[in-house]
Every structure is written in C-alpha cells, then in structure tokens.
N, C-alpha and C positions, 0 to 999 in steps of 0.2 A: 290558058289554064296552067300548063307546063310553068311559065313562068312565075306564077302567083306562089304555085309548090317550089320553087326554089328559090324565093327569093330569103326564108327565115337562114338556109343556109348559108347563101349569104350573107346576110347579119352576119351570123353566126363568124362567118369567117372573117369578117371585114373587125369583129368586136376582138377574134382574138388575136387580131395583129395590132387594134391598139393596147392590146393587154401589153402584149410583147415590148411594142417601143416604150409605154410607160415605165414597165419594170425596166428597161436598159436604161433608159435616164436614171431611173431613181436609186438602180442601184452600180452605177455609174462613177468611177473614181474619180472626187474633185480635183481640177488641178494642181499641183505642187504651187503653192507660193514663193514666190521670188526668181521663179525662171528665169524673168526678162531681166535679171540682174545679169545670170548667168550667159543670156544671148547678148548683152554688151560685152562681156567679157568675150564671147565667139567672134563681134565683131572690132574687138583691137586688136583679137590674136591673127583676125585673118586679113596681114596685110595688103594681099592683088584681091583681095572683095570677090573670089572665086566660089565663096559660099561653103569652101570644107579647109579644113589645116593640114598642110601637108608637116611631116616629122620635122622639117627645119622649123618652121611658121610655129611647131608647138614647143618646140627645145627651146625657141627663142623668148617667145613669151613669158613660159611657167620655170624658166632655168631662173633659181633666186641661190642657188648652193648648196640645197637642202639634199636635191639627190643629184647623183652624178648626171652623164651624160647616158650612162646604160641603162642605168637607171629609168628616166625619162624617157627612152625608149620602150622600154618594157613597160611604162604606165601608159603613154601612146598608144599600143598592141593592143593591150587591157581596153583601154576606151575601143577602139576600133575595130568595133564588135563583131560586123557584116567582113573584116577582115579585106579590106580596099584598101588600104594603103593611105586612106586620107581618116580624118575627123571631122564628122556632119554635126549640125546643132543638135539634132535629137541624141546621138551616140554623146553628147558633152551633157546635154541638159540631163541625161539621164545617168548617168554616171555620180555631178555631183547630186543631181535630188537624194541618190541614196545613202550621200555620205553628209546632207548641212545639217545634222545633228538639230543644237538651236539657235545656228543660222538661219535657219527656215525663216523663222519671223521678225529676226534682224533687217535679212533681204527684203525680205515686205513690207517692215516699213520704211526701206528708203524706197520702196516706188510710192505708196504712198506719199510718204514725205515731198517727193519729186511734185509729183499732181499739187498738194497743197500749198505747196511756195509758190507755183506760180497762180493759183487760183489769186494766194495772197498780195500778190505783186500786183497782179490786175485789179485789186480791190484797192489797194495802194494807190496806184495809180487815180484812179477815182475819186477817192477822199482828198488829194490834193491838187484836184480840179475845181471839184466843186463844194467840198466839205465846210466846215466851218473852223476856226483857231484852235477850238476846244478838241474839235474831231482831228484835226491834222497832230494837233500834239498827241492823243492818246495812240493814234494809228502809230503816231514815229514813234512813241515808247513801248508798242508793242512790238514792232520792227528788231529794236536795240536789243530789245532781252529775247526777241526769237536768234538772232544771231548767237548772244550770248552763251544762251542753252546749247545751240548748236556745235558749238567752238568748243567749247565746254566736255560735250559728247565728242568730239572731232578727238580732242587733246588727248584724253583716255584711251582711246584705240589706238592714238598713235604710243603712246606709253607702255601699253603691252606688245605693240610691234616692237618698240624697241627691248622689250625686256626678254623676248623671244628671240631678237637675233642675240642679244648680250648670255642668251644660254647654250645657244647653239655656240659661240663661241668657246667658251668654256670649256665646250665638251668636246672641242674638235672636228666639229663640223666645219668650221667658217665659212658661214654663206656670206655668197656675196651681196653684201648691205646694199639695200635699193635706195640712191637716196631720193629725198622726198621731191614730187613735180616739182619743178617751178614754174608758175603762171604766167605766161605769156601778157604781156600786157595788151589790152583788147581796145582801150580806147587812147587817143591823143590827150585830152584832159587829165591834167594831174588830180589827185581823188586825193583830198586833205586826209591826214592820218587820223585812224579813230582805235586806239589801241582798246584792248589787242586785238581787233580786227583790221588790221591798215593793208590787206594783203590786196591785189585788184586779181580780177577776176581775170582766169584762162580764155584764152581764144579756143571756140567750140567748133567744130565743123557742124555742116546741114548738110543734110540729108533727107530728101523727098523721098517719101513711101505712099502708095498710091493706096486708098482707103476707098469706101462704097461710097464716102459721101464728093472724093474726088481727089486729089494730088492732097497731102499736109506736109507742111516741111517741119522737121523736129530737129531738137536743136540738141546737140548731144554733151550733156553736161553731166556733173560727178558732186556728188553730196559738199565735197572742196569748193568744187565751181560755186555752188547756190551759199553757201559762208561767204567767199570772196565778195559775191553779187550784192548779200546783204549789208555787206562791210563796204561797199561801195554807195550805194545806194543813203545807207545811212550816212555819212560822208559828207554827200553832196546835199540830204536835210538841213544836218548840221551847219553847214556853210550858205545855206537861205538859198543856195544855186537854181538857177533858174529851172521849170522840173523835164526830168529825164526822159528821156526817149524811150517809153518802153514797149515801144513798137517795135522799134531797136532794138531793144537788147532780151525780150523776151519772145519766146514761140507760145500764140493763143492755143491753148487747148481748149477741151472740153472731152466731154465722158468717153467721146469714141476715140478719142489720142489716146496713144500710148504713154503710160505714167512710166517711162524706163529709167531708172538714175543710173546716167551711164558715165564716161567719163572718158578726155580726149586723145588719141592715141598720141603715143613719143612721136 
C-alpha cells in the first residue's frame, strides 16, 4: 500500500528531472563554428604531439613580426589561463572563439567546404567509371569551374595578406614575410599544366583517430592542398589519362569523419 502512495512522487520526481535536462539542452550554448579550424592550427603548432604548446612551440608558430618576442610572451600568459605553463586546446579554442569576429563563418565554411570536395571527388570518381560521354563531360566542367572559383577565392585572400604585410611595412613593423608553402610533390607522374591551376598537390601526413565506429585515418590537408588536387585531377581528365586512383589519393568519409580543413606542418 506504502508503495502505491508513493509512487505519484515519484513521478513527480523522475518528471522534474526531465524538465531539468530538457531545459539544459535547450538552453544550452551551441557550439562555436569553426573550432576544428582552430584545433588544426593546435595540431601544427604542437610539434612533439604532447597535446599542449609549450612558449617555444607557441613563439615559433604565431612569430610572423607583428609582435615582438615579449610581446608573444605575454599573449601566451593571457591564453594560459589555468596559468601551467603550457597552452591546451580548450585555453586556444577559446581564446580565438572570442576574438574571429567574421571569421567565424569563413572557418565554417572551409570545414564544410573540406566534407564537400571530397564527397565530390567520390562522386567523380564514379561518374568516370561508369557514367556516360555526356555525364563525364558535365562532371569534368563542373570540376574546372569548381577549382576556378576556388583559386579565384584563394587569390583574393592572398592579396590582402599581402597588402597587410605591404602596410605593416610601411609603418615600421616589418614582419617577417612568410613566404608562400611550396607543395611537395606527392606523386611521380608529371600532372600536364592546366593554367592557372598547374600547381600539384602537398604531401599530407595521416593520422588515425579512433572513432565508435573504429580506427579512421584522415588525411590532413588545407583549402591549397584540395585547389592543387583539383588542378591535378583536372589535368589528368584533360590528358584522357587512364583514371586516378582515388583510393589513393583521397580519405572516404562520411558524416561521422571529421570535416577539418587542415593543412600540412613545415
């Protein structure tokens, strides 16, 4: 009998703790967009892969001439919040979340962008296995002008780096000019020139990260790398070349991979 009488309290109690977690999801901070921009950036600055930046590890990376060396010290401290003597991803991710202005949605869509190239590559790949003349041509002209655009978008961002170092200059800064990657050539096959895209694509490291569905290896590449790839790829259309290996040269994703667009350390 005891038990019949308490059971509405229970209810009672079991209802308002799902009140409780409903309201903390829902009114729950979504996450920052573009993180995982910002955790590639953790993982070329951290070169023994110890998982934090010690002050050398962070002078070395983010020194471009903008601030001194004391400088860069004192912005290290600032991050280094918990005051250890190192820089963790959380103490970085959080740091720039609250300064990418409207980078925020820059950064998201190159991870975006990242997922979509290769979904497209994989679709590629497909239409010139089994597609038809008609399909192989529209796919390679939608190829051409995605590079295009890309390059396009590529060109302009490099134009305001440079018009930003050309001002720091001026005013007496003089940082020291980073100059531009050079991509490592990744395959033995010469790749016909296809201006202005003739550039070949960076040698990427891999890197297995263990997931629920089991090991994935991802392939670490930079909004540069997937131009190059394009301009390679298109290349080898162009020249009837027998078709690519993109077992090879791509990592299969799908929705539970990480869309990171990352890019390869020096």
């Amino acid at each position: 009998m005891s038990d019949n009488k308490n059971a509405p309290t229970r209810e009672y109690a079991a209802s308002k703790e799902e009140v409780a977690v409903a309201q903390e999801q829902f009114f729950a901070p979504e996450p920052r967009r573009g993180i995982s921009v910002i955790l590639d950036i953790f993982r070329r600055a951290d070169k023994d892969d110890d998982g934090k930046l010690s002050l050398d590890e962070f002078q070395a990376f983010f020194s471009d001439g903008t601030l001194n060396e004391e400088e860069l010290e004192k912005l290290f401290h600032t991050i280094d919040s918990d005051n250890t003597s190192n820089v963790d991803t959380k103490e970085l991710c959080d740091y720039f979340a609250k300064h990418m202005g409207e980078y925020e949605g820059v950064l998201a869509s190159l991870e975006t962008l990242n997922l979509s190239i290769l979904k497209a590559m994989d679709f590629t790949k497909k239409v010139y296995e089994k597609g038809t003349n008609v399909e192989q041509f529209v796919t390679r002209f939608l190829l051409k002008e995605s590079a295009n655009q890309i390059q396009s978008l590529l060109s302009s961002v490099e134009s305001a780096v440079d018009a930003i170092d050309e001002q720091h200059s001026q005013s007496g800064h003089l940082p020291a000019k980073v100059s531009p990657r050079v991509p490592e050539k990744r395959y033995d096959n010469a790749v016909p020139d296809y201006p202005p895209n003739n550039r070949v694509s960076a040698k990427e490291p891999v890197r297995t990260i263990n997931t629920a569905s089991g090991a994935v290896e991802v392939r670490k590449e930079g909004l540069e790398a997937q131009i190059n790839r394009l301009s390679e790829l298109i290349g080898r259309l162009e020249n009837k070349t027998v078709w690519f290996d993109l077992h090879q040269r791509l990592t299969d994703t799908d929705a539970t991979a990480s869309a990171v667009s990352t890019l390869p350390r020096d």
